[in-house]
Biopython code that builds the backbone (N, CA, C, O; Angstrom):
import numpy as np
from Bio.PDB.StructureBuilder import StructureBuilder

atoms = [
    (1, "UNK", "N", (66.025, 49.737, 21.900)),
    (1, "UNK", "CA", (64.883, 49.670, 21.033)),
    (1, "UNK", "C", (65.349, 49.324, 19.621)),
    (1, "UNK", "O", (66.509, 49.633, 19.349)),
    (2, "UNK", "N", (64.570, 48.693, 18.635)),
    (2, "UNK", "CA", (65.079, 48.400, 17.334)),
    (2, "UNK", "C", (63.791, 48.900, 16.492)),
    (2, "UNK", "O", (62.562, 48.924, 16.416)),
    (3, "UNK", "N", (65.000, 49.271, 15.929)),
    (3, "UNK", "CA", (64.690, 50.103, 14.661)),
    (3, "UNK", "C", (63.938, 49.323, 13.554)),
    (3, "UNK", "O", (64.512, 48.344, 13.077)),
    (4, "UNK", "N", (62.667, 49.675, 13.085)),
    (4, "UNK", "CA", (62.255, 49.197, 11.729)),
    (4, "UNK", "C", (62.069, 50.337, 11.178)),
    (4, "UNK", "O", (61.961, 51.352, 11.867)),
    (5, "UNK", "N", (61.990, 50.360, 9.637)),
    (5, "UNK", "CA", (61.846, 51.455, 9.408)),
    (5, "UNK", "C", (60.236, 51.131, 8.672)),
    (5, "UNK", "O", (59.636, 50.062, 8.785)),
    (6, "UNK", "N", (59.799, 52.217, 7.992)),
    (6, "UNK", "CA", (58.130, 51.901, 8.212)),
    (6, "UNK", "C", (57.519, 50.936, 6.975)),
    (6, "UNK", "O", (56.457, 50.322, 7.080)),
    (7, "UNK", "N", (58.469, 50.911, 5.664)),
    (7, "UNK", "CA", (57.914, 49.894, 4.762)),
    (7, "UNK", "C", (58.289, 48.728, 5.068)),
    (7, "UNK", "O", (57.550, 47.919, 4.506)),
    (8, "UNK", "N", (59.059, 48.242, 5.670)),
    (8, "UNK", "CA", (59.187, 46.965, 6.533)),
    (8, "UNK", "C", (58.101, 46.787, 7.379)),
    (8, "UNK", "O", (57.398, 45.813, 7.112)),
    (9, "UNK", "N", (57.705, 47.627, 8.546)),
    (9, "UNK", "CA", (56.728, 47.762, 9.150)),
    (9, "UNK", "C", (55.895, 47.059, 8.480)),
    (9, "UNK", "O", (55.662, 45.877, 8.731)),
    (10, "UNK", "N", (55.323, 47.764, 7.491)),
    (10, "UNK", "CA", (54.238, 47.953, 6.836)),
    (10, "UNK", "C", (54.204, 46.393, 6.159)),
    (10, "UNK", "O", (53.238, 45.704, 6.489)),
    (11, "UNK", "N", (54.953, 45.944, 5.463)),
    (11, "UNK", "CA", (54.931, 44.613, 5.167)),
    (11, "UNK", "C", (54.866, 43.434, 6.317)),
    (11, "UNK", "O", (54.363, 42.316, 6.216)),
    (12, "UNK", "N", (55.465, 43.976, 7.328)),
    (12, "UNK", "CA", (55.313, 43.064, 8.861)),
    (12, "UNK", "C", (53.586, 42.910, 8.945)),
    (12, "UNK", "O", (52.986, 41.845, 8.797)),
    (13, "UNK", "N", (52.990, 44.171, 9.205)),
    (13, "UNK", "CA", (51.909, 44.063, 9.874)),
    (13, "UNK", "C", (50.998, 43.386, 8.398)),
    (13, "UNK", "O", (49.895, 42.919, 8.685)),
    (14, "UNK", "N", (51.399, 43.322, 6.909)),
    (14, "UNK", "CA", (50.258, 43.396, 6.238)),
    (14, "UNK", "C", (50.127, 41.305, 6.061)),
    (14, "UNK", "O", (49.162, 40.581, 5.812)),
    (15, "UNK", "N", (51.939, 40.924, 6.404)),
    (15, "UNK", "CA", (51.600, 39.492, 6.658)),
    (15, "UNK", "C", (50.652, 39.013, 7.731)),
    (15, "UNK", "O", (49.692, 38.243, 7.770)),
    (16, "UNK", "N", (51.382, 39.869, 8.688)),
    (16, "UNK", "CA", (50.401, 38.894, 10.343)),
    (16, "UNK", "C", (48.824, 39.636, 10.030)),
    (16, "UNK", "O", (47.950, 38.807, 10.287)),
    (17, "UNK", "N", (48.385, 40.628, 9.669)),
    (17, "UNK", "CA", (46.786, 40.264, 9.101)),
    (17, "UNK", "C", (46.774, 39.307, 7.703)),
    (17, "UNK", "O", (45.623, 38.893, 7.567)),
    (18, "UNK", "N", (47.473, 38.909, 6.832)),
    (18, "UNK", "CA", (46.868, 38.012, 6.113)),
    (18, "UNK", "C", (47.044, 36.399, 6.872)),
    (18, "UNK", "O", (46.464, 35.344, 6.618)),
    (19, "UNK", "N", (48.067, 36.723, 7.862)),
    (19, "UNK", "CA", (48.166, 35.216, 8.236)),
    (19, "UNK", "C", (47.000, 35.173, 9.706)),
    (19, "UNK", "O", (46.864, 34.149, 10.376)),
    (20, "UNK", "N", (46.323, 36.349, 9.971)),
    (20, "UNK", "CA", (45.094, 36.430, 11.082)),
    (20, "UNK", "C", (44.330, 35.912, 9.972)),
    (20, "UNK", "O", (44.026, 34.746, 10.222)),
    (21, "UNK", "N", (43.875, 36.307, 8.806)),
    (21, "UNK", "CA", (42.538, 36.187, 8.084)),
    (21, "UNK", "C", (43.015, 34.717, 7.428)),
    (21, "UNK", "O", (42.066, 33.940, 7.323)),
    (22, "UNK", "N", (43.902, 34.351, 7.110)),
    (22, "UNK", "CA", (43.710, 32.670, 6.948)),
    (22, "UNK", "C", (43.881, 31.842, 7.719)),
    (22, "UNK", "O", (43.943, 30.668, 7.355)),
    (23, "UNK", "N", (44.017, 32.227, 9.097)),
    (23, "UNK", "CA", (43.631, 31.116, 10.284)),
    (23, "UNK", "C", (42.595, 30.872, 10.392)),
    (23, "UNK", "O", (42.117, 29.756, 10.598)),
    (24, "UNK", "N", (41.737, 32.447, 10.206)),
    (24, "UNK", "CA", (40.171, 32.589, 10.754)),
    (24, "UNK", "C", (39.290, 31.600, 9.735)),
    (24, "UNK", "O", (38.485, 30.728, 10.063)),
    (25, "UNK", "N", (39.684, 32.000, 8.441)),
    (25, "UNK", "CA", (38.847, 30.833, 7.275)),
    (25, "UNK", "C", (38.958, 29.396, 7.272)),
    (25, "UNK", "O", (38.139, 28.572, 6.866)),
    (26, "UNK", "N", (40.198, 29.203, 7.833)),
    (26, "UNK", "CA", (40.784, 27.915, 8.280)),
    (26, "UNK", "C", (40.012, 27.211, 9.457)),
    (26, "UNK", "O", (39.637, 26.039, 9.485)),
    (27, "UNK", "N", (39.818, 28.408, 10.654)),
    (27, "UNK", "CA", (38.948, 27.471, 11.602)),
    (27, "UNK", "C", (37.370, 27.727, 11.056)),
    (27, "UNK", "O", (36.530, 26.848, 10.865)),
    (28, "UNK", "N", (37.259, 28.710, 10.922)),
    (28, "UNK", "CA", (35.968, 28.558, 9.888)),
    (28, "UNK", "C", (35.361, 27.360, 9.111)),
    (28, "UNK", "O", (34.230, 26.879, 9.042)),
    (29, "UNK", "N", (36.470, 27.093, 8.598)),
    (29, "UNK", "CA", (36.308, 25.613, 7.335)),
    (29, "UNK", "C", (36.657, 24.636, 8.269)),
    (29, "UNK", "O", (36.381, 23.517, 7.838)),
    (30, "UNK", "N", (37.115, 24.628, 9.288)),
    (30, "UNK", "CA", (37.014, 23.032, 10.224)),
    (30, "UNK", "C", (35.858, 23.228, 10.825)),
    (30, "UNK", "O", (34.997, 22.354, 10.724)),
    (31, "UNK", "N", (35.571, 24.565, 11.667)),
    (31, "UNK", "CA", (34.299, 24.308, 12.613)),
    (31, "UNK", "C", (33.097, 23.426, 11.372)),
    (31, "UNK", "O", (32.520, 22.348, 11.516)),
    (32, "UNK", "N", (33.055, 24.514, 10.068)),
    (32, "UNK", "CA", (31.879, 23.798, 9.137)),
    (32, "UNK", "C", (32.412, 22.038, 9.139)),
    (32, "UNK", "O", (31.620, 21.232, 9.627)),
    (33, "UNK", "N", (33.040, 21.797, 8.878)),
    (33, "UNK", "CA", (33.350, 19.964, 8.555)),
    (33, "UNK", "C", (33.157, 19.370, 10.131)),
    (33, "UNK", "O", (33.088, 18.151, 10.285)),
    (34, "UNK", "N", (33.056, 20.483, 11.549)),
    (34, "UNK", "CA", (32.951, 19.449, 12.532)),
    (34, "UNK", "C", (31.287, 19.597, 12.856)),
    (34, "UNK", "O", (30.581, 18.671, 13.257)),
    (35, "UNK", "N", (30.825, 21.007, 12.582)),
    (35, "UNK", "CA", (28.977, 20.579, 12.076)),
    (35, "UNK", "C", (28.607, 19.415, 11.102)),
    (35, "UNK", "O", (27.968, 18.401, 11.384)),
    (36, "UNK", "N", (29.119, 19.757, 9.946)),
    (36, "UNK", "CA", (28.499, 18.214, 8.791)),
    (36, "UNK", "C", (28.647, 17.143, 9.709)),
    (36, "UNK", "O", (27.669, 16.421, 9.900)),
    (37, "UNK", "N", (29.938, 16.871, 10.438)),
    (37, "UNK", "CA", (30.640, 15.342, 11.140)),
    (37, "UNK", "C", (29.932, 15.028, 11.853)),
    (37, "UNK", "O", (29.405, 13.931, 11.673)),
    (38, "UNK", "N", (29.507, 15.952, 13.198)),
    (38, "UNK", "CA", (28.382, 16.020, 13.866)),
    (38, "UNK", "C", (27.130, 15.658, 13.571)),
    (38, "UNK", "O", (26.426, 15.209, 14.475)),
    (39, "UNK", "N", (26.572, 15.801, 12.112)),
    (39, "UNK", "CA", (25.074, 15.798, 11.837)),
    (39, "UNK", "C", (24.724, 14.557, 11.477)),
    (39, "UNK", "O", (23.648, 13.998, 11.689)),
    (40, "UNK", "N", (26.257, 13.888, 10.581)),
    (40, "UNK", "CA", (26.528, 13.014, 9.865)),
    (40, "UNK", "C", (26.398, 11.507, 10.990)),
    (40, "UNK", "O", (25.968, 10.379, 10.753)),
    (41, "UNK", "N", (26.917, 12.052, 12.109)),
    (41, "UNK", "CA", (26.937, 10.912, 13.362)),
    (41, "UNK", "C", (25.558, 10.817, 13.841)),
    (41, "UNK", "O", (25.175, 9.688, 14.148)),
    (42, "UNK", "N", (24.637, 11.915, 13.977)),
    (42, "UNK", "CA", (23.575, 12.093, 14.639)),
    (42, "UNK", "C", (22.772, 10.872, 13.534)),
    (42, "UNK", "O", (22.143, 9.898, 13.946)),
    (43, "UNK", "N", (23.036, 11.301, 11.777)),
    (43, "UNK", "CA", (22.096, 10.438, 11.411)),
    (43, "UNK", "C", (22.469, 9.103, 11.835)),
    (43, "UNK", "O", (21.713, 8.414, 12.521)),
    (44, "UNK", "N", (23.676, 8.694, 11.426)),
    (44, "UNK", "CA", (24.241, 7.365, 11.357)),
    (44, "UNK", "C", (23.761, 6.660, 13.110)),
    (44, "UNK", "O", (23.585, 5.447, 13.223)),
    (45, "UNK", "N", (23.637, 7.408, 14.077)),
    (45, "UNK", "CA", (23.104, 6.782, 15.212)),
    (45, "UNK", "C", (21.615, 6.655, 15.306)),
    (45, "UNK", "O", (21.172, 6.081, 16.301)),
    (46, "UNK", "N", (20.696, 7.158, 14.311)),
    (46, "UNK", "CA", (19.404, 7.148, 14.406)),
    (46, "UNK", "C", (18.982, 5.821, 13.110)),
    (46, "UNK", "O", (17.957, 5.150, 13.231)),
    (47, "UNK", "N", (19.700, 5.679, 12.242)),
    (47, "UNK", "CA", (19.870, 4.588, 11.393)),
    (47, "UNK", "C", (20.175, 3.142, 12.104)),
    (47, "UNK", "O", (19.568, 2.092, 11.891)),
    (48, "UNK", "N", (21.212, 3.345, 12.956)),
    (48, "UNK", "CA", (21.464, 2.046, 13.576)),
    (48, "UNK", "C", (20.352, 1.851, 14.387)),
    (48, "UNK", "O", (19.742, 0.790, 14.253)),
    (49, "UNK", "N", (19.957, 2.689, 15.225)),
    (49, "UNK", "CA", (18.262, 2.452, 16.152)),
    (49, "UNK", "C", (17.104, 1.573, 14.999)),
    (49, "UNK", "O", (16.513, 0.500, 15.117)),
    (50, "UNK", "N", (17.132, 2.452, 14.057)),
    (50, "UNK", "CA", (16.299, 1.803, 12.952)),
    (50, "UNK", "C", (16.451, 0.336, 12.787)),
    (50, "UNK", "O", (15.658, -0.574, 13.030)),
    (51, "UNK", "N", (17.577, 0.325, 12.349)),
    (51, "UNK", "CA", (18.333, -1.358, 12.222)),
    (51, "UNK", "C", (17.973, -2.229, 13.012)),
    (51, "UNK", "O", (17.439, -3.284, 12.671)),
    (52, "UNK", "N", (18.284, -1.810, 14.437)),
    (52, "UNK", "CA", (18.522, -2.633, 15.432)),
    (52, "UNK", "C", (16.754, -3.030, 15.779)),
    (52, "UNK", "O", (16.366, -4.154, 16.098)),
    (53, "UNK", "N", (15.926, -1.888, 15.631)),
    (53, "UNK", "CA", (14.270, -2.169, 15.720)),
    (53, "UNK", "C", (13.707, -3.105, 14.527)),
    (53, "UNK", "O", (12.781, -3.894, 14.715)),
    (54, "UNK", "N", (14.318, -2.952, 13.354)),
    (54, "UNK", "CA", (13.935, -3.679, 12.324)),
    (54, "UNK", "C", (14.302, -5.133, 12.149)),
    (54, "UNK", "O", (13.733, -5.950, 11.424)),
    (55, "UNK", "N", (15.586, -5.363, 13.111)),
    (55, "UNK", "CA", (16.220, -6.432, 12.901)),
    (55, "UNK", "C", (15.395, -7.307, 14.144)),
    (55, "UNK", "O", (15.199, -8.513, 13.994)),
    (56, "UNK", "N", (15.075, -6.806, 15.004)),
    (56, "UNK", "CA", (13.710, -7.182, 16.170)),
    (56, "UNK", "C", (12.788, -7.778, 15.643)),
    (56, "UNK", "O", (12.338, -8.847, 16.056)),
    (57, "UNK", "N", (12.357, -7.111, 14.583)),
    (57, "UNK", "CA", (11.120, -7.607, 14.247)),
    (57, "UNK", "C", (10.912, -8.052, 13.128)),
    (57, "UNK", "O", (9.762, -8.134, 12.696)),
    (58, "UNK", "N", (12.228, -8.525, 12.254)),
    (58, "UNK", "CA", (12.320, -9.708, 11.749)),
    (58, "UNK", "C", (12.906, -10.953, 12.109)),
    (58, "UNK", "O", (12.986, -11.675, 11.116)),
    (59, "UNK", "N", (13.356, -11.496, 13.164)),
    (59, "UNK", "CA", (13.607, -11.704, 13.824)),
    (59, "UNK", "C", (12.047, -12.618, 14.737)),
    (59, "UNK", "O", (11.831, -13.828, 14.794)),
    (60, "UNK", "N", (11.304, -11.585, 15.265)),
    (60, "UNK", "CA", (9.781, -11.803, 15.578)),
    (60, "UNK", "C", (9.102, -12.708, 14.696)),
    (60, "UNK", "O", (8.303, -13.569, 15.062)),
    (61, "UNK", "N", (9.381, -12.522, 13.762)),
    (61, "UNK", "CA", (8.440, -12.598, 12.548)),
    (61, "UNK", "C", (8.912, -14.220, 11.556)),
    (61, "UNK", "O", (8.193, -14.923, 10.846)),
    (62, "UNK", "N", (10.438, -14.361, 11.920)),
    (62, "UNK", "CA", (11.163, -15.674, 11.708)),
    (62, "UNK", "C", (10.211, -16.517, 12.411)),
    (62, "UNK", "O", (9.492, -17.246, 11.728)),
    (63, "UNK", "N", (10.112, -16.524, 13.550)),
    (63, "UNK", "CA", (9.904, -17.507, 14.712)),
    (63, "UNK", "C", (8.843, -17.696, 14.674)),
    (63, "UNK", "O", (8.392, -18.785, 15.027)),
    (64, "UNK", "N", (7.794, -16.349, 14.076)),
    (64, "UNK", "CA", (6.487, -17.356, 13.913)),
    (64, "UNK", "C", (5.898, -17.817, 12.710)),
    (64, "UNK", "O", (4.873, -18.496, 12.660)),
    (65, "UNK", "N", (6.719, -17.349, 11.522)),
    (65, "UNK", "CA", (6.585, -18.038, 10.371)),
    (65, "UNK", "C", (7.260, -20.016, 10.394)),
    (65, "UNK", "O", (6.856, -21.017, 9.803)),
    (66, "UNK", "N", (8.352, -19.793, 11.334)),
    (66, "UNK", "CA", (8.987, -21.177, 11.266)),
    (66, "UNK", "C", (7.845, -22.181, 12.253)),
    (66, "UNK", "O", (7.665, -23.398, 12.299)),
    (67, "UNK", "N", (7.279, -21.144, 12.903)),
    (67, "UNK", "CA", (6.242, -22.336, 13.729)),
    (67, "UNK", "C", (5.065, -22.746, 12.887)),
    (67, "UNK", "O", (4.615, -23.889, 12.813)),
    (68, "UNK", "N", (4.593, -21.613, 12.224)),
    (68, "UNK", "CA", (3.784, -22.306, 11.014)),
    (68, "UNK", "C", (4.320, -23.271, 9.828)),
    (68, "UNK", "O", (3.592, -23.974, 9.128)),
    (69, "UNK", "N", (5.250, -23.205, 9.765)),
    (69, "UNK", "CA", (5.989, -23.943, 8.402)),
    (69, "UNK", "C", (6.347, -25.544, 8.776)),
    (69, "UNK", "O", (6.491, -26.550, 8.081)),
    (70, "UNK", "N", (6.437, -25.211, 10.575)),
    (70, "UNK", "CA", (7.136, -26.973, 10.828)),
    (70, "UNK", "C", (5.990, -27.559, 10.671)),
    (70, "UNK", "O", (4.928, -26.979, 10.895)),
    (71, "UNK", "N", (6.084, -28.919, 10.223)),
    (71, "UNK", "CA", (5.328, -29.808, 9.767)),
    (71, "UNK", "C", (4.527, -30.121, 11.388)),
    (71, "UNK", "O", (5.001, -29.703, 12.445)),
    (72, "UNK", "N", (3.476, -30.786, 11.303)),
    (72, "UNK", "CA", (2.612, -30.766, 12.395)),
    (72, "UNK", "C", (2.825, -32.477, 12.844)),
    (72, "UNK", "O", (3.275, -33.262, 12.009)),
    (73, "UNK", "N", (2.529, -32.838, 13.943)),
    (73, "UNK", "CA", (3.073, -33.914, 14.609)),
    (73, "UNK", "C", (1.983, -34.907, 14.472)),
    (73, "UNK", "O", (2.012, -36.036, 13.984)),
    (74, "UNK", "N", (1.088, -34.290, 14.970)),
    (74, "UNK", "CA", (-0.682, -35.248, 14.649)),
    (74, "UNK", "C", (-1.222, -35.758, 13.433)),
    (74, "UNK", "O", (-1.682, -34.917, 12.660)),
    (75, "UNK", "N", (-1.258, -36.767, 13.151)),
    (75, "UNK", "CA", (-1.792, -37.507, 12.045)),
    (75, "UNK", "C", (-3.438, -37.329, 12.298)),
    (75, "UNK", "O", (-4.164, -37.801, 13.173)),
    (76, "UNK", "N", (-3.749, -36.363, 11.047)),
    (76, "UNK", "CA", (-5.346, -36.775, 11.198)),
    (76, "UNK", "C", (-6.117, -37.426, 10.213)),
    (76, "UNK", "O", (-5.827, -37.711, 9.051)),
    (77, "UNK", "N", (-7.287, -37.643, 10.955)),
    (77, "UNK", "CA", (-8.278, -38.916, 10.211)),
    (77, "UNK", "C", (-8.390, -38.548, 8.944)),
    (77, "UNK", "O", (-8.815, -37.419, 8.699)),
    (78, "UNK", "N", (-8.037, -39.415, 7.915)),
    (78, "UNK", "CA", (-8.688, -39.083, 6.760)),
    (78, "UNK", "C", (-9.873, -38.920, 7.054)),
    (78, "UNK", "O", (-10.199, -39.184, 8.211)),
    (79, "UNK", "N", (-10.844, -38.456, 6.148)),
    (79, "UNK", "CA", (-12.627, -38.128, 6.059)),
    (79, "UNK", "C", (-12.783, -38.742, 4.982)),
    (79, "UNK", "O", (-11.892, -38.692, 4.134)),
    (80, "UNK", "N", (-13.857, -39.405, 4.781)),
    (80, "UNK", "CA", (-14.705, -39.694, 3.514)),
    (80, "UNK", "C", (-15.922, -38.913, 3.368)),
    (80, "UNK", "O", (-16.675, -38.409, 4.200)),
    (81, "UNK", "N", (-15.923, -38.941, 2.145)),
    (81, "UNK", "CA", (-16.706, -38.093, 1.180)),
    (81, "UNK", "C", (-18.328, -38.706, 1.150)),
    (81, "UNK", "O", (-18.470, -39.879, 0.806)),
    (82, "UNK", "N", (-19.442, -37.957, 1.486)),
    (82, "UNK", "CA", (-20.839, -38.757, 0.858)),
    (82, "UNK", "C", (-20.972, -38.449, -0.152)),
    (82, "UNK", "O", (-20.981, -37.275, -0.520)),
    (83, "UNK", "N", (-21.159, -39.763, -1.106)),
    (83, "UNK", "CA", (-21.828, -40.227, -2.322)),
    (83, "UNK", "C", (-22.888, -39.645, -2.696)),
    (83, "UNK", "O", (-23.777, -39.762, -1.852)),
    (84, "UNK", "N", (-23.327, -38.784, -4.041)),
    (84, "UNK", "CA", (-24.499, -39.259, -4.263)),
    (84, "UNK", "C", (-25.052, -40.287, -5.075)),
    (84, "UNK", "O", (-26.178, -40.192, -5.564)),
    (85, "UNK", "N", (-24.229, -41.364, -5.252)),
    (85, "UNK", "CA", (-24.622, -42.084, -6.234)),
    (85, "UNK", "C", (-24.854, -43.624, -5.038)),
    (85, "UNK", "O", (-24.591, -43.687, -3.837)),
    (86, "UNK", "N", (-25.253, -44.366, -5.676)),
    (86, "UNK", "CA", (-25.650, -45.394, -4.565)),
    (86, "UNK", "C", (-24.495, -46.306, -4.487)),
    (86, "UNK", "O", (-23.547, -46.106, -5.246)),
    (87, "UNK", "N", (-24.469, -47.400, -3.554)),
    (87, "UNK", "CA", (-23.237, -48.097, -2.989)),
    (87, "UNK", "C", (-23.786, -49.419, -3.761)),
    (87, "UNK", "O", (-23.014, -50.058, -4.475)),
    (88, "UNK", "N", (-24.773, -49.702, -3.641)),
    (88, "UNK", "CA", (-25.355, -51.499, -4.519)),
    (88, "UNK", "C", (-26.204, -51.351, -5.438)),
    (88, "UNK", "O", (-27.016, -50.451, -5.647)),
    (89, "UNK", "N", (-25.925, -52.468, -6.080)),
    (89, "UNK", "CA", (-26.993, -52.692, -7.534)),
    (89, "UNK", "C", (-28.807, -52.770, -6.784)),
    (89, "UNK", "O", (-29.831, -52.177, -7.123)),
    (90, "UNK", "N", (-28.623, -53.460, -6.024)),
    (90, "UNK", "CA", (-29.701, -53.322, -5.266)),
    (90, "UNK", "C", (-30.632, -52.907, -4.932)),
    (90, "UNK", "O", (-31.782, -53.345, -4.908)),
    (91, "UNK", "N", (-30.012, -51.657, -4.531)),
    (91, "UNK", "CA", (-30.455, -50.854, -3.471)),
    (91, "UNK", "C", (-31.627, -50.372, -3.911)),
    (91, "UNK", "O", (-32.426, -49.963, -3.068)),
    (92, "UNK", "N", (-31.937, -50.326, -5.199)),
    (92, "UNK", "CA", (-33.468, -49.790, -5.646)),
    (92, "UNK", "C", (-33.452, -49.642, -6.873)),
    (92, "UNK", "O", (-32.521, -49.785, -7.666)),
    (93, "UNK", "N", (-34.877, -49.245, -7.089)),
    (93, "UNK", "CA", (-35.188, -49.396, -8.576)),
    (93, "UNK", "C", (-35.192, -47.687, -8.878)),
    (93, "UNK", "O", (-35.687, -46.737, -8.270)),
    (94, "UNK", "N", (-34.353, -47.815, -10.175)),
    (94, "UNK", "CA", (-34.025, -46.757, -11.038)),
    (94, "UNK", "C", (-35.626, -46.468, -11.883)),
    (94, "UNK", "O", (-36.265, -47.099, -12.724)),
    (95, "UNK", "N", (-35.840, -45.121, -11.112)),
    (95, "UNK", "CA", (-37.197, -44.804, -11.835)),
    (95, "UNK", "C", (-37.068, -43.608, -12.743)),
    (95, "UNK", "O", (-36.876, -42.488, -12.269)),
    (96, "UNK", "N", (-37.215, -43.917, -14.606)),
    (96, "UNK", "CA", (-37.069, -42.764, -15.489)),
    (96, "UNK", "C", (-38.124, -42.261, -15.638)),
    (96, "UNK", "O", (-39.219, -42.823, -15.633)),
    (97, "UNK", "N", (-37.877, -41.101, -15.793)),
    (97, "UNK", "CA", (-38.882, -39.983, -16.414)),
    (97, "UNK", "C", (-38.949, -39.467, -17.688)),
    (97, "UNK", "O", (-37.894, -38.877, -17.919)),
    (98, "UNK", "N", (-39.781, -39.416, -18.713)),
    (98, "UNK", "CA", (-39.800, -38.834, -20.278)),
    (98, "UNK", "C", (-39.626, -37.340, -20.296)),
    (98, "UNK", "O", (-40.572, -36.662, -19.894)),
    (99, "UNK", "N", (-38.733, -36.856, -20.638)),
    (99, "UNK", "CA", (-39.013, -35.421, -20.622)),
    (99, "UNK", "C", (-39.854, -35.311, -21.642)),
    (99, "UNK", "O", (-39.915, -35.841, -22.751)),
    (100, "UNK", "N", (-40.830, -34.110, -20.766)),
    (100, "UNK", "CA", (-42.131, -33.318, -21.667)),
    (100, "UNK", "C", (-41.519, -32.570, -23.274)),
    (100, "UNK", "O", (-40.418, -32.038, -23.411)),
    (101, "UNK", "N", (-42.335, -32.691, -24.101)),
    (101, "UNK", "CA", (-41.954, -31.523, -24.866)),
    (101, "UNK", "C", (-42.618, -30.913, -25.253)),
    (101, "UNK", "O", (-43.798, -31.162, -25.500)),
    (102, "UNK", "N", (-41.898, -29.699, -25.453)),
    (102, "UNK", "CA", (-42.671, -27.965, -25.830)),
    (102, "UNK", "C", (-42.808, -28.005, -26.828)),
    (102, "UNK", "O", (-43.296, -27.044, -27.423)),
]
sb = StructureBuilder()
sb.init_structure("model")
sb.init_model(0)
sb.init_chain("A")
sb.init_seg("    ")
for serial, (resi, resn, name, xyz) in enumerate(atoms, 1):
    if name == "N":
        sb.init_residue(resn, " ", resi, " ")
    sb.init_atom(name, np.array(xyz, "f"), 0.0, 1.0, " ", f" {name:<3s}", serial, name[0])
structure = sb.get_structure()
């Protein structure tokens, strides 16, 4: 059997509890950083969903803006406009009126 004597002891046992109580804070302080890491991934995978839905539907939204934007293939009829003024000297007699006065 070997001999310690008891203030040795006593310093034995008062390291291995300080070196129990700074393991414990130690895994303490990793478990906390592997919750944040954890939460931190959870967002970052609900962000990329976002992305990947947003990037869908711009995307959607390209294809039918570019179908409105391409120029159209069909040439259409010009239209003409009706006149109200007449087409010939002709066409009739210009009848004036005096305005009344008040």
């Amino acid at each position: 059997m070997i001999k310690v004597d008891s203030r040795r002891f006593c310093l034995i046992m008062d390291s291995i509890r300080d070196l129990k109580r700074l393991l414990y804070e130690r895994t303490e302080a990793l478990r906390r950083r592997d919750e944040v890491i954890e939460f931190l991934e959870k967002a970052l995978d609900e962000r990329d969903v976002t992305i990947r839905y947003l990037e869908n539907e711009i995307d959607k939204f390209r294809q039918i803006v570019d179908l409105k934007l391409a120029p159209e293939q069909v040439h259409r009829a010009k239209r003409q406009a009706i006149s109200a003024e007449p087409i010939g000297k002709d066409s009739g007699v210009i009848v004036k009126f005096q305005k009344t006065q008040r």
